[in-house]
Backbone as CSV, one residue per row, in Angstrom:
resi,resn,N_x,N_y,N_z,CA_x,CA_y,CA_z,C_x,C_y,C_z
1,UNK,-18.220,9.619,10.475,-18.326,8.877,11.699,-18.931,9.784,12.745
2,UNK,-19.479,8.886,13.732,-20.247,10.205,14.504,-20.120,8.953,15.676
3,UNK,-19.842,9.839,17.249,-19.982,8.942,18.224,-20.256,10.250,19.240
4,UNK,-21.398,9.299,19.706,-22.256,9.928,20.944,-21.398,10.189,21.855
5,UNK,-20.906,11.001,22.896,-20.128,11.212,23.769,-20.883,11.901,25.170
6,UNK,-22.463,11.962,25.063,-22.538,12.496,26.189,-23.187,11.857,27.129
7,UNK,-23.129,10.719,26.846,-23.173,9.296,27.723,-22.826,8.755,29.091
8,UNK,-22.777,8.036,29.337,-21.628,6.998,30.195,-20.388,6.533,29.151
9,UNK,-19.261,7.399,29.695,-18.100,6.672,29.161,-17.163,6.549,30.092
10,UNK,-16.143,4.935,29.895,-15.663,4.873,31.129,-13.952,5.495,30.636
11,UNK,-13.191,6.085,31.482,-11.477,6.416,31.423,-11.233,5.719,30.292
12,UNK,-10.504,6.082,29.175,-10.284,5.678,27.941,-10.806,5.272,26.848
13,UNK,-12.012,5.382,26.999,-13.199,4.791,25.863,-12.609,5.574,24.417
14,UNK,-12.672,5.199,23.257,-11.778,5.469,21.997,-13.026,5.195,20.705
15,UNK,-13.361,5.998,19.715,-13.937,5.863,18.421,-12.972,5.868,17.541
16,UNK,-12.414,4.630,16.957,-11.538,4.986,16.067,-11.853,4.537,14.988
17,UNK,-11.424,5.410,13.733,-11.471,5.240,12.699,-10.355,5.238,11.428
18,UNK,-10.113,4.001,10.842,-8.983,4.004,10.070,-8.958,3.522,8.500
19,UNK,-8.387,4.300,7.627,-8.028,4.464,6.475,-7.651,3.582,5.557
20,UNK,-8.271,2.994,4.436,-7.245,2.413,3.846,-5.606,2.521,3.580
21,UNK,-4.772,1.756,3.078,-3.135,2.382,3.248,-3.332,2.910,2.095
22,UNK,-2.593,4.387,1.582,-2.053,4.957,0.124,-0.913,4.644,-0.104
23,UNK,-0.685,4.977,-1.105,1.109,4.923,-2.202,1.175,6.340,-1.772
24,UNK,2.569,6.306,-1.299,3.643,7.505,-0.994,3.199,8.122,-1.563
25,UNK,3.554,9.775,-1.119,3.000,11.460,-1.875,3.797,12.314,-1.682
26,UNK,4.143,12.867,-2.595,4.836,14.308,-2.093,4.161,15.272,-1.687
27,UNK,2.659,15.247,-1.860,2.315,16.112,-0.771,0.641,15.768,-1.117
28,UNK,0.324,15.339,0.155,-1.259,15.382,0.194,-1.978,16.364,0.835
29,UNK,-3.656,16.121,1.241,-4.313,17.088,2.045,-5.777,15.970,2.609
30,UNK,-5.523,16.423,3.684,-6.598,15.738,4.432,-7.594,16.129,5.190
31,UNK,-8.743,16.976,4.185,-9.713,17.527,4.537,-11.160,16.623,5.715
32,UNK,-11.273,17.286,6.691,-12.678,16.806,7.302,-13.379,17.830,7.929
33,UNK,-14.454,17.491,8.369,-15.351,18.592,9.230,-15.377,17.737,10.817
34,UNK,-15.687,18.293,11.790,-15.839,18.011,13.028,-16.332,18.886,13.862
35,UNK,-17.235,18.625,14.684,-18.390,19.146,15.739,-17.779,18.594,17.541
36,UNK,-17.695,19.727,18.175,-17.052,19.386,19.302,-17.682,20.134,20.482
37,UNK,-18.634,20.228,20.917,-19.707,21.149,21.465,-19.839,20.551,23.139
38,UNK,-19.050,20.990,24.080,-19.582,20.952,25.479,-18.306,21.185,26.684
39,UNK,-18.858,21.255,27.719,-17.599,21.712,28.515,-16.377,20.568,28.789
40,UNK,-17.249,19.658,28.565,-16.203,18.205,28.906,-15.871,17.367,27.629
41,UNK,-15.726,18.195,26.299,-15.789,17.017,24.822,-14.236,16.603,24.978
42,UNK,-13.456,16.780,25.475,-12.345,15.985,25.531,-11.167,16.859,23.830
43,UNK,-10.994,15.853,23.673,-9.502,15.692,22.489,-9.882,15.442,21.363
44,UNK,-9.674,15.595,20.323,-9.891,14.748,18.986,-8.034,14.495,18.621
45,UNK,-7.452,13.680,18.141,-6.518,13.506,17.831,-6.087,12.528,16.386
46,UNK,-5.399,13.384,15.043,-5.472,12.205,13.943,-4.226,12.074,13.719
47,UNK,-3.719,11.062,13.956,-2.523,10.562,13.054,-2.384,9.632,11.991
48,UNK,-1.359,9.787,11.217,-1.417,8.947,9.964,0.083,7.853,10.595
49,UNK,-0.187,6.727,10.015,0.784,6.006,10.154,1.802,5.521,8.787
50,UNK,2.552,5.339,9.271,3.716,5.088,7.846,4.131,3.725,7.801
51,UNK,4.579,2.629,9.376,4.829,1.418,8.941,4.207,1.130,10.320
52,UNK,4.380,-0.317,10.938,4.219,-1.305,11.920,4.527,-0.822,13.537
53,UNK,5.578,0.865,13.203,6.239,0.853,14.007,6.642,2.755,14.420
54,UNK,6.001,3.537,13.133,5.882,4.468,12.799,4.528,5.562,12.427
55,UNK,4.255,5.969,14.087,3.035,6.758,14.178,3.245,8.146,14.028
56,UNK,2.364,9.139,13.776,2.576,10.926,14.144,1.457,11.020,13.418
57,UNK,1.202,12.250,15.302,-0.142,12.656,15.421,0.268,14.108,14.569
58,UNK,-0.864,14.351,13.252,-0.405,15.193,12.688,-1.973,16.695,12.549
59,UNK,-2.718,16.401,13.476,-3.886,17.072,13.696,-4.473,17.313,15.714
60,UNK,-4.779,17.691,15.876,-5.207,17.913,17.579,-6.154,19.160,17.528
61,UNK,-6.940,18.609,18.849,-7.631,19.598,19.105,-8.442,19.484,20.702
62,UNK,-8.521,20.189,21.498,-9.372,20.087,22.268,-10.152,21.030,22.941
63,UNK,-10.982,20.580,23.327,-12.187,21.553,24.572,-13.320,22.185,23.239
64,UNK,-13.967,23.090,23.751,-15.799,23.504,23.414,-15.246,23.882,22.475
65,UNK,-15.019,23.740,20.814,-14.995,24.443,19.794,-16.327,24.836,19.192
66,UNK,-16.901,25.258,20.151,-18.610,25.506,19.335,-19.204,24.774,18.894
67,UNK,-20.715,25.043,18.984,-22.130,24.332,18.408,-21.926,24.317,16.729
68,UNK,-21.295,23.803,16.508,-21.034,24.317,14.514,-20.050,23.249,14.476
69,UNK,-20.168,22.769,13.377,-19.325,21.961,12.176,-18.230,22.810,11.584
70,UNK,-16.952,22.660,12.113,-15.839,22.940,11.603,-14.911,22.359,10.838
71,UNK,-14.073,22.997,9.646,-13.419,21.854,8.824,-12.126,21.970,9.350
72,UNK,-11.324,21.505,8.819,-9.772,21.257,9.308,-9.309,20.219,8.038
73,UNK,-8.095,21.164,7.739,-7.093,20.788,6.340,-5.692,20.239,7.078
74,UNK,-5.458,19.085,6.432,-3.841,18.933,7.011,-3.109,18.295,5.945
75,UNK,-2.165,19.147,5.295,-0.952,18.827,4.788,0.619,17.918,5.346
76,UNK,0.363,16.924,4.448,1.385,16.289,4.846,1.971,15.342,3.323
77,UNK,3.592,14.951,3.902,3.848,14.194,2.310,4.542,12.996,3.128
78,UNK,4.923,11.705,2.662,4.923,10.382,2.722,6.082,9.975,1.611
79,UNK,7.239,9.445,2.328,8.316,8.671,1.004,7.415,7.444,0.670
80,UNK,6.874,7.275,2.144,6.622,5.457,1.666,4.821,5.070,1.926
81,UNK,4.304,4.014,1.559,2.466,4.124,1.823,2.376,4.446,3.117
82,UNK,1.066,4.934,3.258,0.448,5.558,4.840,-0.911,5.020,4.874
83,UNK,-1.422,5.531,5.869,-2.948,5.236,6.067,-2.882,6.337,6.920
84,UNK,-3.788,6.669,7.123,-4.708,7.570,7.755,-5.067,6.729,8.987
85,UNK,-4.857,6.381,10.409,-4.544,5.517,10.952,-5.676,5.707,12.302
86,UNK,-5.693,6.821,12.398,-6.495,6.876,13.470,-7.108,8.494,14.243
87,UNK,-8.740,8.107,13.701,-8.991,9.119,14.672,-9.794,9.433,15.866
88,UNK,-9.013,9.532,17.048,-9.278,9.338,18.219,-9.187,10.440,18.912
């Protein structure tokens, strides 16, 4: 996913992107790359969701992480299905 950000954006504008749901894990990994390059790039934030009612943000990041494509690994495990819910 890729969203232009150096635009016109108004207070809260959001790219989100979400996951099909999985079957429970005792332990997964949730590899991506991400590019975050300027004085004002804001937040990236991913959480996985578990039910209707049950969010956690289990990745963050913010401000100039450099002109470069960085990856980021996140371990996590699930009794019950998840999705990958949102990354904003």
């Amino acid at each position: 996913m890729y969203a232009e950000v150096s635009g016109k954006l108004n207070a809260g504008d959001k790219a989100v992107l979400n996951s099909p749901r999985f079957p429970s894990t005792s332990g997964s990994c949730l590899q991506f790359y991400y590019h975050m390059f300027g004085a004002t790039i804001g937040t990236l934030n991913v959480y996985v969701t578990y039910s209707s009612f049950w969010r956690t943000k289990v990745w963050s990041k913010s401000g100039n992480q450099s002109n470069s494509w960085n990856i980021a690994q996140v371990s996590f495990s699930s009794f019950v299905s998840y999705n990958v819910s949102r990354f904003e």
